[in-house]
N, C-alpha and C positions, 0 to 999 in steps of 0.2 A: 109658837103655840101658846095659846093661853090656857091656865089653870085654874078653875074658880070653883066653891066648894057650890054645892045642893042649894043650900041653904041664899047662898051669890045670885047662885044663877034665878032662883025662884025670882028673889027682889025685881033683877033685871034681865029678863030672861030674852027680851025684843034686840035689846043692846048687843046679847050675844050671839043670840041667830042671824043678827043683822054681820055682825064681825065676821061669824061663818062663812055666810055668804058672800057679802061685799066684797070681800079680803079674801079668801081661802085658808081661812087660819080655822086650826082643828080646836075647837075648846076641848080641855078635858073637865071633867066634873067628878070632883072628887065627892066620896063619900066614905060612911063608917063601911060599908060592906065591902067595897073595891070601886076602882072608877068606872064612869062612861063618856065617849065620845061625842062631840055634837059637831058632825061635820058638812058640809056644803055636798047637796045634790051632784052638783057637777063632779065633788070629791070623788065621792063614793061612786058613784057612776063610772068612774076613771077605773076603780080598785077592780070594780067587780068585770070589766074587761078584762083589766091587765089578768086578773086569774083564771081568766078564761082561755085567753091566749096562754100565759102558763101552764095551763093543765092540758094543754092541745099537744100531743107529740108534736115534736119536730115545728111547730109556727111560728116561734119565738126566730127560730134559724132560719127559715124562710124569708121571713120580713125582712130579717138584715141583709140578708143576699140579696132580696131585691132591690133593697133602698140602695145595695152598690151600682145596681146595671143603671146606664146611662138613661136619661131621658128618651133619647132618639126610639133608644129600642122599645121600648114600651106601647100600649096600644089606647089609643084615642079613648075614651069615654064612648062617644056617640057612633065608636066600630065594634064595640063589647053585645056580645050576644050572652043573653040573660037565661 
């Protein structure tokens, strides 16, 4: 994680969006108020799933039981009715 004040990030603000992204590294940005995060699309993208599946009853436990059943048993892609 990187930490760089307001004031940092203004100067170089390409350098750190680039880090963001490039890298997956969360900048934080500090300020007199409290901080803010500058983090990568794909980051956040990620989050806002993952609490999605969190707020789901019971999908979090799903998914692990499934990822145990074997391959075999599972059903083709192109046999799946939508």
């Amino acid at each position: 994680m990187t930490v760089v004040s307001a004031t940092a990030l203004r100067k170089d603000i390409y350098q750190y969006l680039d880090t963001a992204v490039r890298h997956n590294d969360v900048v934080t940005v500090t300020t007199k108020r409290g901080n803010a995060v500058v983090l990568s699309e794909e980051d956040y993208l990620g989050l806002l799933a993952t609490a999605q599946i969190e707020s789901t009853p019971g999908l979090a436990e799903r998914i692990l039981q499934a990822a145990q059943e074997p391959i075999e048993e599972g059903v083709a892609a192109g046999d799946m009715v939508w």
